[in-house]
N, C-alpha and C positions, 0 to 999 in steps of 0.2 A: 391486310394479310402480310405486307409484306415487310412491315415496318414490326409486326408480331414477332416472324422469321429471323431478322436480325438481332430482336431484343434475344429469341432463343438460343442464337449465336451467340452472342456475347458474355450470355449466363455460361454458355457450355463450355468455350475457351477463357472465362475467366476461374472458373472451377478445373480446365487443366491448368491453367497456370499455378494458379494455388497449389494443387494437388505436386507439379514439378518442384516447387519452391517446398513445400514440406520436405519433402524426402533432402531435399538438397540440405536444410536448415537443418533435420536431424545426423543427417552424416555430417555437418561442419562441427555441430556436438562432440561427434563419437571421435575424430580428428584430431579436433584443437586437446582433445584428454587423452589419448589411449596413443595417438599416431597414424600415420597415413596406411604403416603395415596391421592394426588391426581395422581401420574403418572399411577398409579394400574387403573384409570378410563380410563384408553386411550388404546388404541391396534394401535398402526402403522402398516402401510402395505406400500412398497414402489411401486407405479404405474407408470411405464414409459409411458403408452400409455396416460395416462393425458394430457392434450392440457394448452401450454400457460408456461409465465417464470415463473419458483416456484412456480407448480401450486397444490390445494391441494383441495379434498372432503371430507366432515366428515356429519356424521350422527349416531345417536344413537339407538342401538339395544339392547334390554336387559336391560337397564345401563352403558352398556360401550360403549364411544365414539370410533368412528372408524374416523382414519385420515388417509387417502389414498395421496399421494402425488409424486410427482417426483423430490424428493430431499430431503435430510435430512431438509433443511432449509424451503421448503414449507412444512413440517409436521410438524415443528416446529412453522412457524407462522399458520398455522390452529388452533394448540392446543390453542393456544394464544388466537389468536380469538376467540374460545368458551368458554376459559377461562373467558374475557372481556367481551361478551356480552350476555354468562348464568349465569356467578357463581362470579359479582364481581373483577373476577384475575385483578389484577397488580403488575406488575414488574419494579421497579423503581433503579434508582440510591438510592433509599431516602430509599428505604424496597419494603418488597412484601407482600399483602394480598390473599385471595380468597376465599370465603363463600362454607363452605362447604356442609351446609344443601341446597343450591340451586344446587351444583354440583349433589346431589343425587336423585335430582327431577326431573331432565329433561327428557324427554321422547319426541320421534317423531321426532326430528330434524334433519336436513337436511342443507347444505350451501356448496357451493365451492368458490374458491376466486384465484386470480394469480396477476402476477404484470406486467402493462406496460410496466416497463424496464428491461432488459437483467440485467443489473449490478445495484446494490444501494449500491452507495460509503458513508464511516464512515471516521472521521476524519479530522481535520483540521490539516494541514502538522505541527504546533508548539502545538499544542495540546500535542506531544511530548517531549516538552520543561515547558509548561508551567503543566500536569496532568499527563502524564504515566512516566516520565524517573525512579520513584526510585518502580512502581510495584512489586506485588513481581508473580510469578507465580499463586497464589490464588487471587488475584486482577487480573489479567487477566483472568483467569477463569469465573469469576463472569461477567467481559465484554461481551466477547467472548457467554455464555449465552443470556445475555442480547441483543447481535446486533442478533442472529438466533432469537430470541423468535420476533424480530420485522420486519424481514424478510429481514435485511441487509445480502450482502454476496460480498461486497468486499471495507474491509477495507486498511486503508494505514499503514503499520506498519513500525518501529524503523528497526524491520531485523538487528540487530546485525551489522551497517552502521559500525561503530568506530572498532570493533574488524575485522572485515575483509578490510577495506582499512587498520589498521597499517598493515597487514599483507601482504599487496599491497604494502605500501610504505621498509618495508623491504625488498622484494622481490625486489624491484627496488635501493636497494644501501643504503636509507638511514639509518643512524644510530639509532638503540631507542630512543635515547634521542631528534634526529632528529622528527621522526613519532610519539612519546607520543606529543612533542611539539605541533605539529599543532592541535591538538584534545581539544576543551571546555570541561568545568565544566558538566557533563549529564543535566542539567536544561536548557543548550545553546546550546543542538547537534543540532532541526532544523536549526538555523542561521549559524551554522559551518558546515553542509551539503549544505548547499544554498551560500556559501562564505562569508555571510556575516561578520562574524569573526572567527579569528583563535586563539589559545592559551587563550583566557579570562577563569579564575576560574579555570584554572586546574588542579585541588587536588586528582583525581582518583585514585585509589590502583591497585598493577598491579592486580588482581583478577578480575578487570572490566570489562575484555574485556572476559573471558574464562565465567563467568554469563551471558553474554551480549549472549553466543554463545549456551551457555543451556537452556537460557527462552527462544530467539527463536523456537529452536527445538520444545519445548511443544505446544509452540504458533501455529507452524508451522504446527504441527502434530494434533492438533484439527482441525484448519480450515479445512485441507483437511477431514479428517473426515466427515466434515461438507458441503462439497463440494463447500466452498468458493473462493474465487479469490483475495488472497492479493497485494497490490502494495509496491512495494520494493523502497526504494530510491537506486539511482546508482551513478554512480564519472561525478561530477559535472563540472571538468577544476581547481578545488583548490588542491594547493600543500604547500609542506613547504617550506619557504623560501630559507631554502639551496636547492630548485632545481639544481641550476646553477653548483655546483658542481660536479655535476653528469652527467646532459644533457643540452647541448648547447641553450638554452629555450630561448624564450621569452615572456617576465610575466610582468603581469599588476597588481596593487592592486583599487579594487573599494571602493569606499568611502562608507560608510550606519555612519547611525544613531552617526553620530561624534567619534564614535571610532579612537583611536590614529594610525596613520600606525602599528606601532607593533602588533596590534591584526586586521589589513584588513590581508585577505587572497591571497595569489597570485595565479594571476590566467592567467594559460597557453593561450594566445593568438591565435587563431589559424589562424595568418597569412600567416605564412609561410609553405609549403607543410614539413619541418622538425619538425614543430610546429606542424601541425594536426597532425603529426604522431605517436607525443610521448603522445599526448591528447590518441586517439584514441586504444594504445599502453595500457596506466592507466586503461581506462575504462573496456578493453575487460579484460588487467588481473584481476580487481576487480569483474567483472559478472562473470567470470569463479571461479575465489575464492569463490567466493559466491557459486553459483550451485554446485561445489564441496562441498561443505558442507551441504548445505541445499535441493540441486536435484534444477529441471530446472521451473524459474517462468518465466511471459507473460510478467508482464507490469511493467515498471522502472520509475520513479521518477526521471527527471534531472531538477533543477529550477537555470539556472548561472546565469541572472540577476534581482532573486527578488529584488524590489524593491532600485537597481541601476543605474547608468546609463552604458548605452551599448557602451566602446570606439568604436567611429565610424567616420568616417573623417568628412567632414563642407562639402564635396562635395556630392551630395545626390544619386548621382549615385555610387557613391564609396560605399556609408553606406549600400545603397542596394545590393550589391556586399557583401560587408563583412558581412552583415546579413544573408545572404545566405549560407556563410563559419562557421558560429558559428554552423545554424542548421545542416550542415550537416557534421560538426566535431562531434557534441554532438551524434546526431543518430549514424555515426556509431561506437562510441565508446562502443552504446549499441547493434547494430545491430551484429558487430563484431564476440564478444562471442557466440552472441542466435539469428541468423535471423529470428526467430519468434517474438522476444520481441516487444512489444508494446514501446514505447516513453513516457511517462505522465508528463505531468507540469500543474501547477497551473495555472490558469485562470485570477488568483488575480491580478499579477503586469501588467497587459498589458492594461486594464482601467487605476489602480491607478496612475501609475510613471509618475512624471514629472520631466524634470531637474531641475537646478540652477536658470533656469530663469523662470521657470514653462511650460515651452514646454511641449509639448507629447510625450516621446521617442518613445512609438508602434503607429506608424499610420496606416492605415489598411493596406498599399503599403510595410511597412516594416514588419509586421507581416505576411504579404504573401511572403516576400520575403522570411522570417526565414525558413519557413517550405515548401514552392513550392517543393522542391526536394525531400520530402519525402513521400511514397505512403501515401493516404489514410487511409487506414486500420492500419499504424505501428506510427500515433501518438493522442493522445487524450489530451484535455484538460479537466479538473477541471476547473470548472464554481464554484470557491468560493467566487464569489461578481456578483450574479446575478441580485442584485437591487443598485449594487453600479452607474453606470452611474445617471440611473434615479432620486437619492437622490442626488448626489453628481457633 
C-alpha cells in the first residue's frame, strides 16, 4: 500500500510539474515574439480535461488574458488568436506587429478553438535543401516560434541525417574518406537522403557533422518542450559505392535529373534474402545511432524511389512481387530498431513519376502491393501534391 501511495505521488507531481512547465514554455513563445510588455497580458494555465486536438479557452478578467489549454502548443495558438483578432498581432516571416493600445482595451471576452486534426505537418522534405541547410540555432528558434504560434506541431526536420549515418557507415567498415564521399554539398542533403545523388558539391569541414549533432539537440529539446511530434528521415537503401568491398551486395544505381553515374547513388536491391539483410542490418544500425543520441522518435522518413524509376521486371506479376520486397525491406529496417516507429514518405512521387516512355510507375495495384504487408497504423503518407492529379 504504500509503495502504491508514492507511485501516486509521483504521478501527481510529475503532472504538476509538467503542467508549470507548459504555461512557462508557452509564455517564453509569446515573449521571445511579441515582448515581455505583451506576454505580461496573458496568464497560461495548462487544462488537460479540455476536449478536442490542441485545444484551448481564453477569456479576459481584470486585463489579463487567460489561455487555458491542453498543450503548450494549444496555448500558444490561443494567444495568437487573440492576438489577431483583438490587438492587430502578426507574426510573420517578413516581421511581427501588434497594437498595443487595443491589447489594453479589451474587456469581456471569451472564445475556445481546437483542431480537426491530430497532427499538422510543416515542411516540404527539400525545403532542407533549398531554405534551412546553413540556419543557425537563432533562425531556428524564431521557426520553431512561428510554427507553435500557428498551431503546427509536427514538423519534418534535417535530424542531423549526414552526421549519424557517416557514423553508420563507419561502423560498417567503411573508410572516412569512403563515408565523407557519399555525402552532398548541405544545400543537396534532401536529394542525397532520397538517393537521388551522391557525392555532388562536397566541400564540408570536418566540424559539419558534430554542428549538425548540436543544433539538433536544441531543435530537439524545444519541440518536446513543446509537446511536438518531429519526423526524422531514416536510411533509405543508398550506400557508397565501395559497398562491394565489404558486403557481398547487390546495388542498383537509379538515374534522376541526368546526373552523370558518378554522382547516382547506389542502391542496395533487396532481392535477395542476403540483400534485405544487409538493407535492413543499415537501417536498424542508423535508428538505433540515432535514438542513442537524441532518445527514442515515432515516425521516419524513407523516400527510395522519389521521382525514379522502380527496377522491376517487364513481367507484372513479378514487379508486384518485388514491390512488395522493397516495402517490406524498407519497413523493417525501421521497424527493426523501434517497433513502434511510424514509416513516412512522401505522397509526392507516386501521382508524378513517369518512365522513359511516360508510363505510370505507381499504379494503384503496385502501390498496394508496396505496402499490403505492413499494418496500418505503422506507415503514413504525406499528401504533398494534393491538387496535382486534378491540374496535371
Amino acid at each position: 500500500m504504500k509503495k502504491l501511495s508514492l507511485i501516486v505521488y509521483f504521478i501527481f507531481f510529475t503532472n504538476l510539474l509538467f503542467a508549470y512547465q507548459s504555461n512557462d514554455f508557452a509564455n517564453g513563445v509569446v515573449q521571445r515574439v511579441f515582448g515581455s510588455e505583451v506576454a505580461e497580458v496573458f496568464d497560461f494555465e495548462y487544462d488537460a480535461t479540455l476536449q478536442g486536438n490542441d485545444a484551448y479557452s481564453l477569456s479576459v478578467v481584470g486585463g489579463q488574458v487567460i489561455v487555458k489549454g491542453n498543450s503548450p502548443v494549444a496555448m500558444c495558438r490561443g494567444a495568437y488568436d487573440f492576438l489577431k483578432d483583438c490587438a492587430d498581432g502578426i507574426y510573420t516571416w517578413s516581421g511581427v506587429t501588434v497594437n498595443r493600445q487595443k491589447l489594453k482595451s479589451i474587456t469581456g471576452l471569451s472564445k475556445e478553438g481546437s483542431s480537426p486534426f491530430i497532427y499538422r505537418y510543416y515542411f516540404n522534405v527539400v525545403t532542407h535543401g533549398y531554405t534551412t541547410p546553413y540556419w543557425t540555432w537563432e533562425r531556428w528558434e524564431q521557426e520553431i516560434d512561428w510554427m507553435a504560434l500557428h498551431g503546427i506541431n509536427m514538423p519534418l526536420l534535417p535530424g542531423a541525417t549526414e552526421a549519424i549515418l557517416y557514423r553508420t557507415f563507419l561502423e560498417l567498415g567503411f573508410s572516412e574518406s569512403e563515408a565523407k564521399g557519399f555525402f552532398t554539398g548541405p544545400a543537396y542533403f534532401p536529394w542525397n537522403r532520397m538517393g537521388n545523388i551522391a557525392g555532388w558539391n562536397n566541400q564540408m569541414p570536418d566540424s559539419y557533422f558534430q554542428k549538425q549533432v548540436e543544433l539538433t539537440h536544441k531543435i530537439l529539446d524545444r519541440l518536446r518542450e513543446l509537446g511536438m511530434t518531429p519526423i526524422i528521415p531514416a536510411f533509405a537503401g543508398f550506400v557508397p559505392d565501395s559497398i562491394n568491398k565489404y558486403y557481398p551486395a547487390t546495388v542498383t544505381k537509379l538515374k534522376w535529373a541526368n546526373f552523370s553515374k558518378e554522382n547516382q547513388a547506389a542502391l542496395i536491391l533487396p532481392s535477395t534474402k542476403q540483400n534485405q539483410e544487409l538493407f535492413i542490418k543499415i537501417g536498424n544500425l542508423y535508428i538505433s545511432e540515432w535514438e542513442k543520441e537524441f532518445g527514442i522518435n515515432k515516425y521516419y522518413l524513407s523516400d527510395t524511389f522519389n521521382e525514379m524509376d522502380v527496377p522491376l521486371s517487364s513481367n507484372e506479376a513479378e514487379a508486384l512481387q518485388q514491390m512488395n520486397e522493397y516495402g517490406n525491406t524498407i519497413y523493417k529496417s525501421i521497424s527493426a530498431a523501434n517497433p513502434n516507429a511510424v514509416w513516412t514518405m512522401q505522397g509526392w512521387t507516386f501521382p508524378f513519376h513517369k518512365d522513359d516512355l511516360g508510363r505510370v510507375v505507381w499504379t494503384p495495384e503496385r502501390l498496394s502491393s508496396f505496402v499490403s504487408s505492413i499494418p496500418d497504423d505503422k506507415v503514413m503518407f504525406l499528401d504533398l501534391a494534393n491538387d496535382y492529379n486534378a491540374h496535371f
